[in-house]
DRENZA-200469 format. One record per residue (C-alpha): x, y, z; chain; residue number from 1. Coordinates in steps of 0.001 Angstrom, whole numbers, plus 500000, padded with zeros to 6 digits. Layout:
BEGIN
ATOM      xx      yy      zz  chain    n
ATOM       X       Y       Z      A  NUM
...
END
This chain:
BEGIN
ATOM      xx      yy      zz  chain    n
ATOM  288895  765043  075154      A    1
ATOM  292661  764639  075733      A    2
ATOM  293450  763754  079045      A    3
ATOM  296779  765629  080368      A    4
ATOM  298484  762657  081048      A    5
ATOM  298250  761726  077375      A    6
ATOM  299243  765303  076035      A    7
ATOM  302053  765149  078205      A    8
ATOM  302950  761819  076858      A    9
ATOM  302704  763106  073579      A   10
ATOM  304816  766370  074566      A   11
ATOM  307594  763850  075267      A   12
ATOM  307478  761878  072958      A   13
ATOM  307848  764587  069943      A   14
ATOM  310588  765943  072262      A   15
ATOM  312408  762759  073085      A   16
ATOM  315594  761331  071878      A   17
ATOM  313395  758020  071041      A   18
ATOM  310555  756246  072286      A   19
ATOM  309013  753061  072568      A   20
ATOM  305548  751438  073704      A   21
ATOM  304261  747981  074239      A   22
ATOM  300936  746256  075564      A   23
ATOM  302034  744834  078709      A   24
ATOM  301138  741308  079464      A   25
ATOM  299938  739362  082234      A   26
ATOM  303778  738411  082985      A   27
ATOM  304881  742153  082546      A   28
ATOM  302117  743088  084995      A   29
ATOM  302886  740536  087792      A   30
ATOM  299425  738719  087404      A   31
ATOM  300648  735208  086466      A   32
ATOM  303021  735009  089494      A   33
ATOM  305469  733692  087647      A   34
ATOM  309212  733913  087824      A   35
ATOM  309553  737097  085427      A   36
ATOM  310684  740049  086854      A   37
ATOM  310077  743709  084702      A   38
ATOM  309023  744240  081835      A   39
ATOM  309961  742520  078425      A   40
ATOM  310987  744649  075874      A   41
ATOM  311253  743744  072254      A   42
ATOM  314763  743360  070722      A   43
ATOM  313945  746615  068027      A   44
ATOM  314032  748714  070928      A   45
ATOM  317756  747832  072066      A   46
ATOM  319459  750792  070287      A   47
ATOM  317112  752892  073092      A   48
ATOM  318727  751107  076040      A   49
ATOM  322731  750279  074626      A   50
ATOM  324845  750531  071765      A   51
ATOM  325861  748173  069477      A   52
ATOM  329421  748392  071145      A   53
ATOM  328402  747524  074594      A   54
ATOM  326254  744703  072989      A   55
ATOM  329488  743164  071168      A   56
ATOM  331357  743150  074335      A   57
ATOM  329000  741716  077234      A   58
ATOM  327169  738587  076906      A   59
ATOM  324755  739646  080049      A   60
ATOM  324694  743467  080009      A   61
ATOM  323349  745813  082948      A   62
ATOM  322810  749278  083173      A   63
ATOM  321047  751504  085740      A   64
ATOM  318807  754238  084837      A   65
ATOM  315730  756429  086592      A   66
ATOM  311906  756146  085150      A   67
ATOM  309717  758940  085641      A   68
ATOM  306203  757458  086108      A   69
ATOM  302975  759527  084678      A   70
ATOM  305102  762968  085360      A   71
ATOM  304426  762285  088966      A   72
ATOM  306754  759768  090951      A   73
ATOM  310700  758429  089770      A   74
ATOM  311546  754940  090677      A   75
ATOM  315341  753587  090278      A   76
ATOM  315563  750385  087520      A   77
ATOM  318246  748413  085796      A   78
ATOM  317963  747352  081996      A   79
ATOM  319839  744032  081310      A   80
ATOM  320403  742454  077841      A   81
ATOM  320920  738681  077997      A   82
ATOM  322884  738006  074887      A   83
ATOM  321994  734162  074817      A   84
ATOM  317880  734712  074705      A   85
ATOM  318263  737885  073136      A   86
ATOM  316144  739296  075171      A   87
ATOM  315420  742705  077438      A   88
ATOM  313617  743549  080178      A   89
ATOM  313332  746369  082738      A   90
ATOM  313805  745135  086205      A   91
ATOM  314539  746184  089632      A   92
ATOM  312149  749215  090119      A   93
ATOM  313582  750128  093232      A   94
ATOM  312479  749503  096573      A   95
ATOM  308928  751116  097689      A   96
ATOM  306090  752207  095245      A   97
ATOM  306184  749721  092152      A   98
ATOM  304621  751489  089107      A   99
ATOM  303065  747609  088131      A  100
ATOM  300602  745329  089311      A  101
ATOM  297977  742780  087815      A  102
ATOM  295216  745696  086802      A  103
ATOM  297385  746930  084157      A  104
ATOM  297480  743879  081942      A  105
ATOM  296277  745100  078519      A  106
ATOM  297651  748545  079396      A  107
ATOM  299615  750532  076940      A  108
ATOM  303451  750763  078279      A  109
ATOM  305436  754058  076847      A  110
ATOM  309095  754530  076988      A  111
ATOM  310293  757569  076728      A  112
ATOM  314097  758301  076721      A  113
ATOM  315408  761725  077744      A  114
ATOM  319258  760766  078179      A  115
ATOM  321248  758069  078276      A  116
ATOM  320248  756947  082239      A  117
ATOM  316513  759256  082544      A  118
ATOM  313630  758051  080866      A  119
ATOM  309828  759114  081303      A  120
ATOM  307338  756118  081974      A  121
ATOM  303156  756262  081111      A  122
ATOM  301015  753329  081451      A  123
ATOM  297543  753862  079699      A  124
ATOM  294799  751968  081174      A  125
ATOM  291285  753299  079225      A  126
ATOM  290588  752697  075970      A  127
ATOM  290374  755934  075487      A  128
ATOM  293569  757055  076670      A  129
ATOM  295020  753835  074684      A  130
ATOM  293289  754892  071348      A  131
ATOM  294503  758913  072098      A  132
ATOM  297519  757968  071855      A  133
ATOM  297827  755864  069428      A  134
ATOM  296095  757931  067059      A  135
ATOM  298307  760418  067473      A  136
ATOM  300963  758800  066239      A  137
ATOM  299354  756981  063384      A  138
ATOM  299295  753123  065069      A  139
ATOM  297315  750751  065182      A  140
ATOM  297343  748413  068195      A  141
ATOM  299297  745544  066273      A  142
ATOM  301841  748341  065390      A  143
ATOM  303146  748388  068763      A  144
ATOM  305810  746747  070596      A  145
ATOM  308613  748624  068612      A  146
ATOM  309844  751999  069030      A  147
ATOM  307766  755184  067702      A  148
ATOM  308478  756212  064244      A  149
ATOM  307931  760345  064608      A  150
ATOM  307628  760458  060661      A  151
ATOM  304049  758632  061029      A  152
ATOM  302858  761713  062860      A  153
ATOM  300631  764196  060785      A  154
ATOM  302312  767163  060064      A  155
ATOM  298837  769517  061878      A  156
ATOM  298583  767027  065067      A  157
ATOM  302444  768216  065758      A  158
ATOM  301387  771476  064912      A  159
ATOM  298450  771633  067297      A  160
ATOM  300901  770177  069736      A  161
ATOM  303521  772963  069281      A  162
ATOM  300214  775157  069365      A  163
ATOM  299320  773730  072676      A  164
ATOM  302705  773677  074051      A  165
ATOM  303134  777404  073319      A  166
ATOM  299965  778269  074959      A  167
ATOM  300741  776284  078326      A  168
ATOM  304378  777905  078095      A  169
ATOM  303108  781640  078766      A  170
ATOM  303506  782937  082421      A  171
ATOM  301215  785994  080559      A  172
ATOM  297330  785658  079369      A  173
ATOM  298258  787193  076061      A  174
ATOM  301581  787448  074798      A  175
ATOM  302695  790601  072896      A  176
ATOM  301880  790840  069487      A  177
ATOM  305655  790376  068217      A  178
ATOM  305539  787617  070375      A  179
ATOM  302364  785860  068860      A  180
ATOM  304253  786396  065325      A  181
ATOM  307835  785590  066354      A  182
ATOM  305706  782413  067740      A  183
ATOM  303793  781486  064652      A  184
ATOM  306966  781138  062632      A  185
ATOM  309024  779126  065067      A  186
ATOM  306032  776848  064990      A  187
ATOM  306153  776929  060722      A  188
ATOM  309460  776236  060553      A  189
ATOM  309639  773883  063484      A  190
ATOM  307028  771696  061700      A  191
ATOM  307138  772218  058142      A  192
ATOM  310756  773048  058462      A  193
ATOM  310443  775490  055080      A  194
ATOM  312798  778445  057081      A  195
ATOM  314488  778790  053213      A  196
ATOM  311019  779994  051842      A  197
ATOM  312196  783519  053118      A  198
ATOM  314657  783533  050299      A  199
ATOM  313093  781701  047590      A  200
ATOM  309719  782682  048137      A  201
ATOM  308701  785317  050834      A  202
ATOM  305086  785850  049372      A  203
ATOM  304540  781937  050762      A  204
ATOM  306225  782481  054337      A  205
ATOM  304347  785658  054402      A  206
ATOM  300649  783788  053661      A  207
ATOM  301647  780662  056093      A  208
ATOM  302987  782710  058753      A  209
ATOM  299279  784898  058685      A  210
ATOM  297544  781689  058925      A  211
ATOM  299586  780153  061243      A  212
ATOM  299557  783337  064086      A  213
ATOM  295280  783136  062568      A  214
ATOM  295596  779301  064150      A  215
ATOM  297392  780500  067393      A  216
ATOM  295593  783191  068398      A  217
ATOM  292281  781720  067745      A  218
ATOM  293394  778424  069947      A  219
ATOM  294905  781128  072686      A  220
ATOM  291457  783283  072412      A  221
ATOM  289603  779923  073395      A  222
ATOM  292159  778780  075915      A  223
ATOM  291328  782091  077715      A  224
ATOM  287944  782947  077207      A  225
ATOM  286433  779034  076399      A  226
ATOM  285338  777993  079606      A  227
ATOM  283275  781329  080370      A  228
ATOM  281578  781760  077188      A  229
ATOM  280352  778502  077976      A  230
ATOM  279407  778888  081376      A  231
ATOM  277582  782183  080618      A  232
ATOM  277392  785736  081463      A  233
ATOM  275554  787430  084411      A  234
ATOM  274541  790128  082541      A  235
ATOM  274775  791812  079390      A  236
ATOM  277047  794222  080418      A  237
ATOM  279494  791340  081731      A  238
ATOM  279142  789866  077975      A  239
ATOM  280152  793326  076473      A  240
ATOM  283048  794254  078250      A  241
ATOM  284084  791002  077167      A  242
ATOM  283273  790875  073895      A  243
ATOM  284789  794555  073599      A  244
ATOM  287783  793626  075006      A  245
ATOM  288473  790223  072619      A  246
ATOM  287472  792741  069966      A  247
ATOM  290308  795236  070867      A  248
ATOM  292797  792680  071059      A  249
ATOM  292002  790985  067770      A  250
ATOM  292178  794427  065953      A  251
ATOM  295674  795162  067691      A  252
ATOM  297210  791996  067168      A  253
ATOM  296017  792085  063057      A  254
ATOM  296967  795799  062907      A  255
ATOM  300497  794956  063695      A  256
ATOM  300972  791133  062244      A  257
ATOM  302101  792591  058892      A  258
ATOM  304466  794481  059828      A  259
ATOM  306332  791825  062258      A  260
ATOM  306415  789297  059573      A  261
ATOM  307916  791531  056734      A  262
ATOM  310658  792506  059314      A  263
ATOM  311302  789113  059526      A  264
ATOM  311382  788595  055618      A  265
ATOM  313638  791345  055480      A  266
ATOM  316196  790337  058317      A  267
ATOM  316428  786546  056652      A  268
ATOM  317808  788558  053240      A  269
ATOM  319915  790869  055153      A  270
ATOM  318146  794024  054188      A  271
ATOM  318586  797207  055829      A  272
ATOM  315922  799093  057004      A  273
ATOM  314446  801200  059841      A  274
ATOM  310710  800898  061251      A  275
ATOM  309039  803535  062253      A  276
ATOM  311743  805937  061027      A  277
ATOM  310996  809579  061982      A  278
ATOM  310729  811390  058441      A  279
ATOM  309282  815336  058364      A  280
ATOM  306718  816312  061455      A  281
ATOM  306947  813659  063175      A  282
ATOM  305473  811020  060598      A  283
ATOM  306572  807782  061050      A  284
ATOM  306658  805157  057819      A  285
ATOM  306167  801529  058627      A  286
ATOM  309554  800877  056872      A  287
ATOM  312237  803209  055613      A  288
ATOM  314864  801512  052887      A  289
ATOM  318126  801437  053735      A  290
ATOM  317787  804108  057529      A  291
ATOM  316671  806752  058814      A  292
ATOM  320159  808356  058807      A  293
ATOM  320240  808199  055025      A  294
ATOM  316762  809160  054697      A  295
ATOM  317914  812872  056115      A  296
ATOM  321761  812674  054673      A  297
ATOM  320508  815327  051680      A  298
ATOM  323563  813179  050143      A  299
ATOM  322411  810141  050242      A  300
ATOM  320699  809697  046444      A  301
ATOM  317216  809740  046691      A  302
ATOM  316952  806578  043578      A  303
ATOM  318422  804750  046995      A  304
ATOM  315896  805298  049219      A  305
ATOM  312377  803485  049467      A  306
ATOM  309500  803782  051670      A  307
ATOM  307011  800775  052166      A  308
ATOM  303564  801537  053914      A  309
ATOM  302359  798033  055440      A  310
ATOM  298155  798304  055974      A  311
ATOM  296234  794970  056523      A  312
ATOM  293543  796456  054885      A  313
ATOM  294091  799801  052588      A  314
ATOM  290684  800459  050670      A  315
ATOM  290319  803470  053264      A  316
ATOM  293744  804333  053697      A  317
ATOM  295941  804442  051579      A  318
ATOM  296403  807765  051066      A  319
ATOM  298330  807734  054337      A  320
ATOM  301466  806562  052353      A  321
ATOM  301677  810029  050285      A  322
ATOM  303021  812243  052998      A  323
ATOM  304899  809627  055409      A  324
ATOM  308140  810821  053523      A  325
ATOM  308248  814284  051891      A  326
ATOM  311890  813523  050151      A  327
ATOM  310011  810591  048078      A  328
ATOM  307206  812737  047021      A  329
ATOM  308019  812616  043336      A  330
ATOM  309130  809053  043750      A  331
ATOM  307083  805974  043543      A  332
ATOM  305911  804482  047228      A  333
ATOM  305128  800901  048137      A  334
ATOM  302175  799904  050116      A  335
ATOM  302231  796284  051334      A  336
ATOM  298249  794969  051996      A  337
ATOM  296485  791953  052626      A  338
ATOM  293534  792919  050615      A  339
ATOM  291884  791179  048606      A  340
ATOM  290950  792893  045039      A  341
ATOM  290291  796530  045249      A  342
ATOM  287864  798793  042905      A  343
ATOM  289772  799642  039167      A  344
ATOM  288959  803191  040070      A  345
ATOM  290803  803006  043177      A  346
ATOM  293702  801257  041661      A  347
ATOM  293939  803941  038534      A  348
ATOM  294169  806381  041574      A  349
ATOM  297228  805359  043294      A  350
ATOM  299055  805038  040000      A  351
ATOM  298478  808519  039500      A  352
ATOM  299646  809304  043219      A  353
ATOM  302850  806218  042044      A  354
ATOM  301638  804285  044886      A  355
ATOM  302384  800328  043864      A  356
ATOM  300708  797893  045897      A  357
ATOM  302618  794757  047102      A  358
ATOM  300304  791921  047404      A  359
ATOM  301076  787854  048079      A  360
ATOM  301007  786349  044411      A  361
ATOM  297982  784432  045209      A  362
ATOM  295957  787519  045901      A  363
ATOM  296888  789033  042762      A  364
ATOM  294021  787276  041296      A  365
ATOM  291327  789387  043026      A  366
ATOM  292227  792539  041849      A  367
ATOM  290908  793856  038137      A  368
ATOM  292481  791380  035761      A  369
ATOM  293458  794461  033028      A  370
ATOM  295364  795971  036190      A  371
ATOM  296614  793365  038165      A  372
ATOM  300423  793734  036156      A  373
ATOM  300748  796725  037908      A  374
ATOM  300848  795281  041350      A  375
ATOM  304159  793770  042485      A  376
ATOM  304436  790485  044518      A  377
ATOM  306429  790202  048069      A  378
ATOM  309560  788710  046221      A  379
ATOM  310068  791122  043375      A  380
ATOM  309699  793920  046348      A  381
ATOM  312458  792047  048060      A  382
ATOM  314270  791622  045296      A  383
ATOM  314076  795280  044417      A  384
ATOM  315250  796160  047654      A  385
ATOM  318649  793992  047359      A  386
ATOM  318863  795479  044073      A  387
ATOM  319080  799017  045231      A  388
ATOM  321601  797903  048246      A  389
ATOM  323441  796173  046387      A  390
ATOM  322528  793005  048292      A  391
ATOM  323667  789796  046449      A  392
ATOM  322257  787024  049364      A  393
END
């Protein structure tokens, strides 16, 4: 179990300008009595503390900064170079509460720096703290004293940090559903940093974004509700309403994940579009190609125009998308799905209704193989859509 003193370590670190850690010893600690005063820091950790220009010019160099110690307490200090041992050390903690003493030899020393004279201090004293931490980061105990490389960090630990991070950030229990989606692609692009994937390949963002907002909300779902299904319910009825009500929210939050994410593939290749456009009656397409205006400008040429029905699932319901729009009703019209293969039979009835389905390439595969070159992926949609307005991004 990670302690919050080493998640908030680890917070800082990922978020730091660069950081640094370091088994203190008995003379860093103040057990041997002897002479030395601080802490010793090793040489590959200078760049942290000054630059190479202030090195050149001072022999003995000082500089005073302010340690944060376990997020709790600040204490004043002064780093010094001495040129002629090449050596550094922290010193001069300030007058009062001293963050060391002789228990924490053996403990694990992080420096984190936040600006050029604020800096965060932890001092790990359990093994499993120690081992938390390190493992994190990929080190092994003899790979300390230096600073803290963030490219040996697994791509999913900083992703369950950002995860965690996001979850601790909300002043809400749940977050809006464009907010759990606008929050599950920060965290993609953030850690995988693959924002270009919504030009070169929107059927990929589309697939990692749904997994990643999957990830999210199943980690905020057990944030919330964790400790009480584990406690236990009073009664039954206690267990249904809750039950019912993480049932509710899982089916709104899916119900409208599909549609957030596409309006974010189409905003990265500056297409135009209106959601929930107002067509004839009152009906209300999930997305309208290029507005609503043109949609009722009887000028506007109808080959111009394109409606796209977005349904998570559409085995039941597709049929919705033949009246959303009653200019398009001799045209063909797009239905965007997450569904996994449907019947040949149900297929050979939407190409008599021209309904195409737009599916990410890897589902393709679960749909009838003699029929599956009917269906059209996310980019050739997208590209369709640029083609008709004339979009050349």
């Amino acid at each position: 179990m990670v302690t919050e003193l080493v998640y908030t370590a680890v917070s800082s670190v990922i978020r730091s300008r660069a950081a640094y850690c370091k088994f203190l010893s008995a003379n860093d600690s103040g057990e041997t009595g002897g002479h030395q005063s601080g802490i010793l820091i090793s040489v590959s950790a200078r760049a942290m503390l000054f630059t190479e220009e202030e090195v050149r010019e001072n022999h003995i160099l000082k500089k005073s900064g302010t340690i944060r110690w376990q997020n709790d307490y600040s204490t004043t200090c002064t780093f010094t170079w001495y040129e002629s041992k090449k050596e550094l050390r922290i010193t001069g903690f300030g007058r009062g509460r001293s963050p060391l003493n002789p228990e924490l030899t053996g403990a694990l020393f992080v420096l984190v720096k936040e600006s050029d004279e604020e800096y965060q201090g932890f001092l790990f004293n359990t093994d499993e703290d120690i081992l938390e931490f390190l493992d994190t980061f990929g080190l092994t105990p003899a790979e300390t004293n230096r600073p803290i490389t963030l490219d040996q960090i697994a791509p999913e630990v900083r992703e369950e940090q950002a995860i965690a991070d996001f979850i601790r950030s909300l002043t809400v229990d749940f977050p809006s559903s464009a907010d759990m989606s606008e929050a599950a692609r920060r965290i993609q692009h953030q850690i995988y940093n693959n924002r270009r994937l919504i030009l070169t390949d929107p059927d990929t963002s589309l697939l990692r974004w749904t997994e990643e907002e999957y990830r999210l909300f199943r980690a905020l779902e057990h944030a919330r509700y964790g400790a009480m299904v584990t406690r236990g319910f009073p009664s039954v009825d206690d267990f249904v309403a809750v039950a019912n009500q993480v049932l509710n929210r899982r089916k709104s939050r899916a119900g409208k994940s599909l549609e957030h994410h596409l309006s974010a593939i189409f905003d990265e290749n500056s297409i135009r579009y209106t959601a929930q456009a107002v067509t004839e009656g009152n009906k209300k397409p999930d997305f309208l190609f290029p507005s609503e205006e043109a949609y009722h400008d009887m000028t506007f040429s109808i080959e111009k125009l394109c409606v796209l029905a977005a349904k998570t699932t559409c085995k039941d319901r597709w049929r919705q998308v033949l009246t959303e729009a009653n200019r398009l009703r001799d045209q063909n019209k797009y239905l965007c799905t997450m569904q996994q293969g449907i019947s040949a039979a149900q297929m050979d009835e939407m190409q008599e209704e021209r309904v195409i389905l737009v599916v990410p390439r890897p589902y393709i595969r679960a749909y009838p193989r003699d029929r599956q070159d009917r269906i059209w992926t996310v980019t050739k949609f997208v590209s369709y859509i640029k083609e008709i307005e004339d979009i050349n991004v």
